[in-house]
PASEBA-1860 file (N, C-alpha, C; in nm, 3 decimals):
! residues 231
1> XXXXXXXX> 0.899/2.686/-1.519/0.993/2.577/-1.493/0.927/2.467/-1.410 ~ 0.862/2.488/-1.276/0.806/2.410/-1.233/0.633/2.321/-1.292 ~ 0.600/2.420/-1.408/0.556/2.344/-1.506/0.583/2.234/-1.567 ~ 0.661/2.285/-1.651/0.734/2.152/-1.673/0.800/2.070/-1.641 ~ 0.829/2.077/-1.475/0.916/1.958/-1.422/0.774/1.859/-1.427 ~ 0.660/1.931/-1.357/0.557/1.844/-1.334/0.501/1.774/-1.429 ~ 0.512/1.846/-1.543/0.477/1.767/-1.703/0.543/1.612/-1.714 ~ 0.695/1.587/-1.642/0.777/1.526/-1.647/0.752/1.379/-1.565
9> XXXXXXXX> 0.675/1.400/-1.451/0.649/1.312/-1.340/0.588/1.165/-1.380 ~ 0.643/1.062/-1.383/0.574/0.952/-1.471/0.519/0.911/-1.342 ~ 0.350/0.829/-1.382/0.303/0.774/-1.340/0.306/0.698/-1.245 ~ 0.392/0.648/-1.222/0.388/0.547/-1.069/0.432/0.651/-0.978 ~ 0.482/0.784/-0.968/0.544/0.921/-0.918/0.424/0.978/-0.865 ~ 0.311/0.991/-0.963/0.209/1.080/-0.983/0.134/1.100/-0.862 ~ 0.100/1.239/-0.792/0.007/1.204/-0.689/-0.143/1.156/-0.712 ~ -0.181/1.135/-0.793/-0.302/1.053/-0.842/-0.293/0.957/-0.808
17> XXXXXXXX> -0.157/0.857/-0.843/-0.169/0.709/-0.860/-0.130/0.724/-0.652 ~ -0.071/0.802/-0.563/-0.024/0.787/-0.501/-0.180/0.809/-0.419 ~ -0.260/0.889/-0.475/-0.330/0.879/-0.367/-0.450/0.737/-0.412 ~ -0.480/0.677/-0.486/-0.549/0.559/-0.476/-0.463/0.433/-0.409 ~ -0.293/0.435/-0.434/-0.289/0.386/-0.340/-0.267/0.379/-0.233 ~ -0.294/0.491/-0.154/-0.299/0.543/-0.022/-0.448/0.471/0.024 ~ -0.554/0.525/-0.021/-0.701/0.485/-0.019/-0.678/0.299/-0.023 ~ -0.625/0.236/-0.147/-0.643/0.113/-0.092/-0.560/0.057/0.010
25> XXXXXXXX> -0.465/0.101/0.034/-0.343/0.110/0.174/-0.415/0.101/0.265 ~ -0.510/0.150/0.284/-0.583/0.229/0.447/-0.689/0.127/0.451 ~ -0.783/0.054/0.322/-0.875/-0.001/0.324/-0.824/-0.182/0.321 ~ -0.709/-0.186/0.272/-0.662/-0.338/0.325/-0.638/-0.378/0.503 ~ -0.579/-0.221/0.543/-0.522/-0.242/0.662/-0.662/-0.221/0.777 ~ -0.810/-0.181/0.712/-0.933/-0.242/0.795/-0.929/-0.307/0.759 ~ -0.991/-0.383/0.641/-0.987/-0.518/0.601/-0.969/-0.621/0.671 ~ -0.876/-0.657/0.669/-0.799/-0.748/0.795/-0.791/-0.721/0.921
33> XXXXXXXX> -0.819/-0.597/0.975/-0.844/-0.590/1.128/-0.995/-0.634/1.162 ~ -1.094/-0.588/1.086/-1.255/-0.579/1.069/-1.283/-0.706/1.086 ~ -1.244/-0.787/0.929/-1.276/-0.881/0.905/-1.194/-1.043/0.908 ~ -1.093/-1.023/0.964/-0.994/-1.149/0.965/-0.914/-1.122/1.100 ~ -0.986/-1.094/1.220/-0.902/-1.150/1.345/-0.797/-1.051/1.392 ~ -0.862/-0.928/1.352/-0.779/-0.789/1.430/-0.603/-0.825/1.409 ~ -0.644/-0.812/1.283/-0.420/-0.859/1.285/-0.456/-0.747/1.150 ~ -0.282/-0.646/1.196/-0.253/-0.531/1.100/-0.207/-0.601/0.942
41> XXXXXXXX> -0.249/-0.549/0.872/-0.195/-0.667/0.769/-0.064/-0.575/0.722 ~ -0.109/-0.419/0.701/0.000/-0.313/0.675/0.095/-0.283/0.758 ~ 0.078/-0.275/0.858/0.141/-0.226/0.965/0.189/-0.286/1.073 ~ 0.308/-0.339/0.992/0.387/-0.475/1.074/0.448/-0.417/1.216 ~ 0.462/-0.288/1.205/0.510/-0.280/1.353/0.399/-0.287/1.440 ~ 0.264/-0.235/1.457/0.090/-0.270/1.489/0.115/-0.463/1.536 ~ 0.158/-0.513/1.472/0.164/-0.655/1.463/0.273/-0.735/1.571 ~ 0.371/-0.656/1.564/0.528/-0.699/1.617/0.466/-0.627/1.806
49> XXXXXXXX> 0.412/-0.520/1.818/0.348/-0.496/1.960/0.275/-0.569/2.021 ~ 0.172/-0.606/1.968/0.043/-0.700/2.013/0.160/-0.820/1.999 ~ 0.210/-0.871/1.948/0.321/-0.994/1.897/0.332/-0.996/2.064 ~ 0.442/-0.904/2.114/0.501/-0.875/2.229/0.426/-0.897/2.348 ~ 0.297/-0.852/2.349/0.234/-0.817/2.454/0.180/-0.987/2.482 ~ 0.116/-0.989/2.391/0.036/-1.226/2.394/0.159/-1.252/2.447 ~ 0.309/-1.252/2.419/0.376/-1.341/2.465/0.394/-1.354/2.607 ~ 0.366/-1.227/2.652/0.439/-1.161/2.815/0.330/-1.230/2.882
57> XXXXXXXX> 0.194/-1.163/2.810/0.092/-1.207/2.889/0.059/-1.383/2.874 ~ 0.130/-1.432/2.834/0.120/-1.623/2.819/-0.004/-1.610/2.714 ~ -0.007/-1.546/2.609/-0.121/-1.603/2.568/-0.096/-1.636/2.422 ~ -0.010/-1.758/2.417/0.035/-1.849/2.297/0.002/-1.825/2.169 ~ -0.155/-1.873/2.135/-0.210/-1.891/2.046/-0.231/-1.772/1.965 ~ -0.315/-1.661/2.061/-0.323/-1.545/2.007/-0.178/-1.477/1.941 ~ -0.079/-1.504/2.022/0.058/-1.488/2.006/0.057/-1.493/1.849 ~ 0.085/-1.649/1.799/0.128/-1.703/1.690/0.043/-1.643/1.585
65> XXXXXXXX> -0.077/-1.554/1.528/-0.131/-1.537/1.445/-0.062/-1.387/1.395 ~ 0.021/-1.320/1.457/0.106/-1.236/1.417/0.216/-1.239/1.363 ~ 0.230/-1.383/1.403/0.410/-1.388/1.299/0.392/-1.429/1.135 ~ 0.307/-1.510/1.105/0.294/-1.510/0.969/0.295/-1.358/0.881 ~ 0.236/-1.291/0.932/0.215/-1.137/0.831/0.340/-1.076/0.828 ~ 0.410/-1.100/0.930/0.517/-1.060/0.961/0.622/-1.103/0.833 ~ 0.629/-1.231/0.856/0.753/-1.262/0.762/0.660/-1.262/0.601 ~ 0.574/-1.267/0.603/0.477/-1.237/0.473/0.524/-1.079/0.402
73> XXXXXXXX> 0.501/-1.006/0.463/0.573/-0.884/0.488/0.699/-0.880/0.394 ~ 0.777/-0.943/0.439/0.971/-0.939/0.458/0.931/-1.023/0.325 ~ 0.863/-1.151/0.265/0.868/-1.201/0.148/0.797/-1.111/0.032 ~ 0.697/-1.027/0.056/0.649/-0.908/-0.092/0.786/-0.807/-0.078 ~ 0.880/-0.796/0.044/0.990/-0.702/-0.020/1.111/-0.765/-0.091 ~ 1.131/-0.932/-0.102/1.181/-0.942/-0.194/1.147/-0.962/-0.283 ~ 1.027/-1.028/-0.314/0.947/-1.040/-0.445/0.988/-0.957/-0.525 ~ 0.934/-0.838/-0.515/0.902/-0.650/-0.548/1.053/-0.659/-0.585
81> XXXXXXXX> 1.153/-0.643/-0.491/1.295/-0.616/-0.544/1.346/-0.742/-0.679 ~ 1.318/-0.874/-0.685/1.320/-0.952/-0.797/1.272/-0.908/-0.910 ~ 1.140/-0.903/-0.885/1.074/-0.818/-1.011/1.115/-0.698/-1.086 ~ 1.142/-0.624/-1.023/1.201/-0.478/-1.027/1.339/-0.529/-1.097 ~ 1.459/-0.579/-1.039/1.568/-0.631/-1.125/1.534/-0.748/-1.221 ~ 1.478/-0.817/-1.259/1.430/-0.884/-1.340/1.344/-0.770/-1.461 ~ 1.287/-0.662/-1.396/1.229/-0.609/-1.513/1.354/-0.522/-1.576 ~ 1.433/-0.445/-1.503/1.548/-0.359/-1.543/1.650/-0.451/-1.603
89> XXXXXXXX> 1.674/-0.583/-1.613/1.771/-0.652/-1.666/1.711/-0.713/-1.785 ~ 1.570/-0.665/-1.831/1.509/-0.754/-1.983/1.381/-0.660/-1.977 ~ 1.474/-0.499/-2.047/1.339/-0.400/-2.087/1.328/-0.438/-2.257 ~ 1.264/-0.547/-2.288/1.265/-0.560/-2.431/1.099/-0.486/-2.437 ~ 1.085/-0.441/-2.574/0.972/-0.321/-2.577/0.828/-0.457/-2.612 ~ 0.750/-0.408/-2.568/0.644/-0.468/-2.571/0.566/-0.568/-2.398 ~ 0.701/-0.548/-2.327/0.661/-0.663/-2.215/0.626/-0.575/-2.119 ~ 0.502/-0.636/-2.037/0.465/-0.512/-1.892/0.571/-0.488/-1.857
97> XXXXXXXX> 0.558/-0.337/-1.791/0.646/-0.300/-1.706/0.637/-0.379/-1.564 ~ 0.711/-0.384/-1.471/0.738/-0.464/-1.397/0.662/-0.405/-1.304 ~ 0.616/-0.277/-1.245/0.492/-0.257/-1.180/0.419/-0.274/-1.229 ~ 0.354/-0.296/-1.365/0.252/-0.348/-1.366/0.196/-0.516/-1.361 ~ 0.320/-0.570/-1.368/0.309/-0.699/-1.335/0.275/-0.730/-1.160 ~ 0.354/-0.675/-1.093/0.342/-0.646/-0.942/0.214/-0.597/-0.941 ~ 0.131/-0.504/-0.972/-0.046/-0.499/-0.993/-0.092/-0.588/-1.042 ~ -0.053/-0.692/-1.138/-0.117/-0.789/-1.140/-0.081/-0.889/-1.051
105> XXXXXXXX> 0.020/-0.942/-0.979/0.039/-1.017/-0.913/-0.063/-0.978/-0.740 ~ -0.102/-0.819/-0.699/-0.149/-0.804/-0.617/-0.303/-0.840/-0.627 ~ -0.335/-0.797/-0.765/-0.450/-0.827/-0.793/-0.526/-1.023/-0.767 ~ -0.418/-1.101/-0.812/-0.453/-1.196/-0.820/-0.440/-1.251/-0.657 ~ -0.360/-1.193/-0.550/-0.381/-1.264/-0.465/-0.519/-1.211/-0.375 ~ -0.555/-1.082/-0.387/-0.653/-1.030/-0.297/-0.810/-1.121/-0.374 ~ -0.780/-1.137/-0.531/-0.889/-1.217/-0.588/-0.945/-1.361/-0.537 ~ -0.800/-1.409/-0.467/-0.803/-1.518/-0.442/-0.859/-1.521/-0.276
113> XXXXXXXX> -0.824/-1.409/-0.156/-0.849/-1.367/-0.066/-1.027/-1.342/-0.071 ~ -1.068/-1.278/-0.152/-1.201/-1.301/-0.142/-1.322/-1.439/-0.136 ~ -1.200/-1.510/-0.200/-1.315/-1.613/-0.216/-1.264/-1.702/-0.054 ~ -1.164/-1.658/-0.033/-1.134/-1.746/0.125/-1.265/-1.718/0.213 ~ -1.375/-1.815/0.309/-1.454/-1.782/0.378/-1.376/-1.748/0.519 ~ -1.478/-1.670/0.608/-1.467/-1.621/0.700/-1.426/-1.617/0.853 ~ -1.303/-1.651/0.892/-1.283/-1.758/1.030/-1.153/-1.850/1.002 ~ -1.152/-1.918/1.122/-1.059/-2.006/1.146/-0.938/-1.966/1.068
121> XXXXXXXX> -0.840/-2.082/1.010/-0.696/-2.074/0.954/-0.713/-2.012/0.781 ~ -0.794/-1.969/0.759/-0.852/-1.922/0.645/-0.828/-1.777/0.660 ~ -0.875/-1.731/0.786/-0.806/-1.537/0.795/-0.617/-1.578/0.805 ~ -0.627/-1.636/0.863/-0.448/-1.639/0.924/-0.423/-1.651/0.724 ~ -0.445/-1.732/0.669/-0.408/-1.745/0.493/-0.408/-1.626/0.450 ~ -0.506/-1.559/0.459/-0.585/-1.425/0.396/-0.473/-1.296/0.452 ~ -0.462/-1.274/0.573/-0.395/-1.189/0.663/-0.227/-1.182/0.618 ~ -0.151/-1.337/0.608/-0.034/-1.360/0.535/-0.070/-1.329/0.369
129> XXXXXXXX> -0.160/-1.324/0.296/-0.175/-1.264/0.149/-0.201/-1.151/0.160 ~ -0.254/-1.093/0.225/-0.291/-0.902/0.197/-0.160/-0.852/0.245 ~ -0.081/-0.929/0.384/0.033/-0.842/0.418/0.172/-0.864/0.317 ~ 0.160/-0.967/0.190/0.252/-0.991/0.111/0.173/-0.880/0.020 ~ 0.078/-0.851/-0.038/0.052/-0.722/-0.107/0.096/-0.614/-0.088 ~ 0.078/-0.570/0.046/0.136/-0.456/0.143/0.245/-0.451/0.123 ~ 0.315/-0.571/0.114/0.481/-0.511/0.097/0.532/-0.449/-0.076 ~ 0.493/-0.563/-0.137/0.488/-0.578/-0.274/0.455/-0.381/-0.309
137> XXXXXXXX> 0.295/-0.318/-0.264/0.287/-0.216/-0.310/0.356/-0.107/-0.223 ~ 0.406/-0.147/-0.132/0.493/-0.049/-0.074/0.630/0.000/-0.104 ~ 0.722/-0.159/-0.131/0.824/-0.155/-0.186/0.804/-0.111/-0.360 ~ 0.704/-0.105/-0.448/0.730/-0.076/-0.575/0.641/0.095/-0.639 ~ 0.625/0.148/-0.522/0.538/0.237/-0.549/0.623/0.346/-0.430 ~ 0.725/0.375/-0.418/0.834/0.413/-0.348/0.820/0.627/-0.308 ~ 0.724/0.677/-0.407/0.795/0.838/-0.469/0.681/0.934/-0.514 ~ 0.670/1.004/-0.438/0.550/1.115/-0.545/0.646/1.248/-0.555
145> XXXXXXXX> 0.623/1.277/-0.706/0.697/1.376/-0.733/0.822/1.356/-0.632 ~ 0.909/1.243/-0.628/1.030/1.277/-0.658/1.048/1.270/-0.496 ~ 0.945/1.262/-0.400/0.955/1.241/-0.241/0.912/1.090/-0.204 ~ 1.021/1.077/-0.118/0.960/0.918/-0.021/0.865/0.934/0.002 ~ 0.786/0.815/-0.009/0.643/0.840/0.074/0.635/0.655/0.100 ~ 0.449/0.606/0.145/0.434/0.522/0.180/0.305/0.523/0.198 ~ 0.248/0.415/0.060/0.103/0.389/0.089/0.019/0.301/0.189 ~ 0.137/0.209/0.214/0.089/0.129/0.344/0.058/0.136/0.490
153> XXXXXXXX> 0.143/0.302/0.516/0.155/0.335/0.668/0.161/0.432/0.652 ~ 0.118/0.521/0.767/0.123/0.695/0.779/0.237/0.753/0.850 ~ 0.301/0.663/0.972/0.426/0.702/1.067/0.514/0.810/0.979 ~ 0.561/0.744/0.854/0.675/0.791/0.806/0.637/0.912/0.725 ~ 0.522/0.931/0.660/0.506/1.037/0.556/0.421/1.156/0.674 ~ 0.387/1.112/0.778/0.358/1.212/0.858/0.465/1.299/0.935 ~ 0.542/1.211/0.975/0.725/1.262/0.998/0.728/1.357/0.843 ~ 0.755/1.286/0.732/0.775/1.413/0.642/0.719/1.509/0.620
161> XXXXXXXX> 0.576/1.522/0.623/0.491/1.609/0.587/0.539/1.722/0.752 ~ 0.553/1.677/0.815/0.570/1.766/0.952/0.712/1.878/0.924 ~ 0.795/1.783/0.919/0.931/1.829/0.888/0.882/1.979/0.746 ~ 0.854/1.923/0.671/0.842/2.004/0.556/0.756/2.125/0.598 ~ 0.631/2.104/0.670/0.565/2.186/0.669/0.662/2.330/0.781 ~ 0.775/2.223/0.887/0.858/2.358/0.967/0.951/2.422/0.840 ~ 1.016/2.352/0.727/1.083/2.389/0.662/1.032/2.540/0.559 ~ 0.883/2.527/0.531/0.820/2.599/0.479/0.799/2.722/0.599
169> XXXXXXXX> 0.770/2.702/0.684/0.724/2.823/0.741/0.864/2.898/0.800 ~ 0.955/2.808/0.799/1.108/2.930/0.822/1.131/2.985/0.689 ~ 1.157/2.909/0.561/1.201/2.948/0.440/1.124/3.012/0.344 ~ 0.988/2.989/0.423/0.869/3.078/0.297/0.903/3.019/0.163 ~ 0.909/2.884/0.152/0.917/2.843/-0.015/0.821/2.786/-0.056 ~ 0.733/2.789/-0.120/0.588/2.758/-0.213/0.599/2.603/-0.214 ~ 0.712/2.589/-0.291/0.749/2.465/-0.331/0.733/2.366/-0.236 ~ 0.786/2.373/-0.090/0.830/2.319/0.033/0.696/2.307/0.096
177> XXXXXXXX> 0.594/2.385/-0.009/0.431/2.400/0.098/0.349/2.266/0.009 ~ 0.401/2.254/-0.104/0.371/2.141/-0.179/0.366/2.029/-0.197 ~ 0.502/2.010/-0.154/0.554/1.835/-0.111/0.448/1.855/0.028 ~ 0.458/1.920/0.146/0.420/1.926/0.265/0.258/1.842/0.207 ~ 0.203/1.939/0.160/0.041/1.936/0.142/0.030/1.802/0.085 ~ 0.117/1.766/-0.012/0.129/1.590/-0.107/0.141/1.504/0.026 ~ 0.238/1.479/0.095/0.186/1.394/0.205/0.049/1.423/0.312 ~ 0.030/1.485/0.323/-0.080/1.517/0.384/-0.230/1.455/0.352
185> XXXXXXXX> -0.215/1.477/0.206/-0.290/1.434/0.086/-0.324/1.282/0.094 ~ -0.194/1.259/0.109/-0.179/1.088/0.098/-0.260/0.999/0.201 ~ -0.187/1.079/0.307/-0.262/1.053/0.480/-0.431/1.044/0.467 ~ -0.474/1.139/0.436/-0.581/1.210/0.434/-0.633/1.076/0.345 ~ -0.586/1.019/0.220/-0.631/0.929/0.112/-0.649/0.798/0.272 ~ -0.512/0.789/0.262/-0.537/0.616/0.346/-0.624/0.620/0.484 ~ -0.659/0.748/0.522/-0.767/0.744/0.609/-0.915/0.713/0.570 ~ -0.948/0.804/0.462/-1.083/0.733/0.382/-1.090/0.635/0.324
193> XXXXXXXX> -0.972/0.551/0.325/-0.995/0.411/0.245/-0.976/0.334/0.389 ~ -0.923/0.370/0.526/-0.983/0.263/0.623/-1.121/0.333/0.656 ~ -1.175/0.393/0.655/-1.313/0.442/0.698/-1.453/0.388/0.564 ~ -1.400/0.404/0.453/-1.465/0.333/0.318/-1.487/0.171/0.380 ~ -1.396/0.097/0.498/-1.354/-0.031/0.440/-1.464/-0.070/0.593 ~ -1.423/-0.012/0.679/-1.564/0.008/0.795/-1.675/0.057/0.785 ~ -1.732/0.095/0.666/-1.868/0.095/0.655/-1.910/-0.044/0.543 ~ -1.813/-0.082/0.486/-1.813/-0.187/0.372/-1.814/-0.320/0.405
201> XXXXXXXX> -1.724/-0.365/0.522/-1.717/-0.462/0.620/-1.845/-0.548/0.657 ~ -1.927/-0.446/0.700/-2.031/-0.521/0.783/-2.128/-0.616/0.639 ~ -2.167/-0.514/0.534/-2.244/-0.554/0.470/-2.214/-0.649/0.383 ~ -2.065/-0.629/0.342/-2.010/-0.721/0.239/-1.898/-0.821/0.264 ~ -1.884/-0.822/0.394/-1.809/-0.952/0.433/-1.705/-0.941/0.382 ~ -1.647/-1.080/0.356/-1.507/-1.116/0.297/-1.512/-1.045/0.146 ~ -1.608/-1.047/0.077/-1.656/-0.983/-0.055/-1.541/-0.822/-0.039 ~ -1.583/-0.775/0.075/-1.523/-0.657/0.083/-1.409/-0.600/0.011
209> XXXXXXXX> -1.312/-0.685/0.040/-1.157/-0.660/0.007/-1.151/-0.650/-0.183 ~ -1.292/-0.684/-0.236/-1.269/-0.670/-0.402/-1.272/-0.505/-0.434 ~ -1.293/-0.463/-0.351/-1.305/-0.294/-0.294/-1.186/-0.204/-0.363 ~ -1.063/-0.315/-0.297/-0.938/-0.312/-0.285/-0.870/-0.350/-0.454 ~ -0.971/-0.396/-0.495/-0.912/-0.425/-0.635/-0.934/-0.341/-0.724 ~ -1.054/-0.283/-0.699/-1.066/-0.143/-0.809/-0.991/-0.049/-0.801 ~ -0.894/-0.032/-0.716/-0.825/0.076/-0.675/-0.718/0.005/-0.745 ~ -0.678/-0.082/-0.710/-0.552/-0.189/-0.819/-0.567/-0.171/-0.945
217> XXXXXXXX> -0.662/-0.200/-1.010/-0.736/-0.170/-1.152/-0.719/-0.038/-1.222 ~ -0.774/0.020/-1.103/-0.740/0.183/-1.161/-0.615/0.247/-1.176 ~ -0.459/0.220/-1.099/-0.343/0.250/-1.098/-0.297/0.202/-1.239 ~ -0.358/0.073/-1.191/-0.302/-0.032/-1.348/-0.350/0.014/-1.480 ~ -0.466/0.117/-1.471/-0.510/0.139/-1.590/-0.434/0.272/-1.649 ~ -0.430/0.358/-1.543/-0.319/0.488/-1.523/-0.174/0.428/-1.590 ~ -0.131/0.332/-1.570/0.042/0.282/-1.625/-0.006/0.229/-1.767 ~ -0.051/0.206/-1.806/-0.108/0.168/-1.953/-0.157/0.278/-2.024
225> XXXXXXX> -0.197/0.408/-1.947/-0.238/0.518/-2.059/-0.087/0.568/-2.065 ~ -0.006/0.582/-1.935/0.110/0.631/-1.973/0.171/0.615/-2.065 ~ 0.173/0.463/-2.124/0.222/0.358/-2.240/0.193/0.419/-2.360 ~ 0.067/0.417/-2.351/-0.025/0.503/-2.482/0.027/0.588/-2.526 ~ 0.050/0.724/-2.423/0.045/0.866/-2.450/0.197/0.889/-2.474 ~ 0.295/0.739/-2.458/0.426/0.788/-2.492/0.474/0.753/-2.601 ~ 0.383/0.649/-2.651/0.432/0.617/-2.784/0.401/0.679/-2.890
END
């Protein structure tokens, strides 16, 4: 039975697709700390602290380079939700699915992020485009096997994976050791994709973040075999 539920799991679900984008999750959110002015691009609450702290401490300027990502942020989660009802209100057969349009729409802004050079109001541009990605793949990439999760940040799927893992060791259920181990998994992904993105940084500069696109590429290529293999 649990065979075949798993047979069942479509692709944007899949822990495959969940863990590349965990890996590029982890490697946007160096990215932009490394290379564009220590601002979280993923991890808007990372952003909203330091936000807090420049202000107390009078220090203006530094202040202001955190609020853009911020509301950058809050604009890929409506995007993502447009798209998403825009794709569910006109499934005529033949048109991308609407995550995969959202992969292409992420794709094209990090493409465009690369060619931004290095410094000045050019990271603050760059920092507001990777953290509108961040939202975009956070909000449309929602579920592995059927559990919340979150490729952009670890807070929340580490809370689950914790929870699950007490649930397993009172109830002794296999199952409950599974989901546990799937977030874990995930964690484990978006840690080697910020550690991939700090050894990548130094040598390849702003270039870096195209890093971030093969991992885009590859999800995107995963939702197109799905296409294949269902027709």
């Amino acid at each position: 039975m649990e065979t075949r539920r798993r047979a069942r799991v479509q692709t944007s679900e899949a822990l495959r697709a969940g863990l590349v984008l965990a890996v590029t999750g982890g490697y946007l959110d160096a990215y932009t700390y490394l290379c564009r002015g220590h601002v979280f691009a993923n991890a808007e609450t990372g952003n909203m602290v330091l936000l807090g702290i420049n202000l107390v401490t009078g220090q203006w300027s530094a202040a202001v380079k955190y609020i853009p990502p911020i509301f950058a942020f809050c604009a890929g989660v409506l995007v993502a939700e447009w798209m998403r009802g825009r794709g569910k209100a006109r499934p005529e057969r033949g048109r991308l699915h609407w995550r995969q349009r959202v992969l292409l729409l992420e794709l094209a802004v990090l493409l465009a992020a690369a060619l931004a050079p290095l410094g000045g109001g050019w990271d603050m541009a760059v920092n507001v485009g990777v953290s509108f990605v961040c939202a975009l793949q956070v909000e449309s990439f929602r579920r592995v096997h059927g559990q919340a999760y979150a490729t952009t940040m670890c807070t929340g799927n580490l809370r689950s994976g914790t929870e699950l893992l007490y649930r397993c060791l009172r109830e002794k259920d296999p199952a409950l050791l599974r989901h546990c181990l799937r977030y874990y998994a995930v964690i484990l992904a978006f840690i080697a994709g910020a550690a991939a993105s700090a050894l990548l940084a130094a040598p390849l500069g702003r270039w870096s973040v195209l890093v971030a696109c093969g991992g885009l590429v590859l999800v995107l290529g995963m939702l197109f075999w799905e296409e294949v293999e269902t027709r």
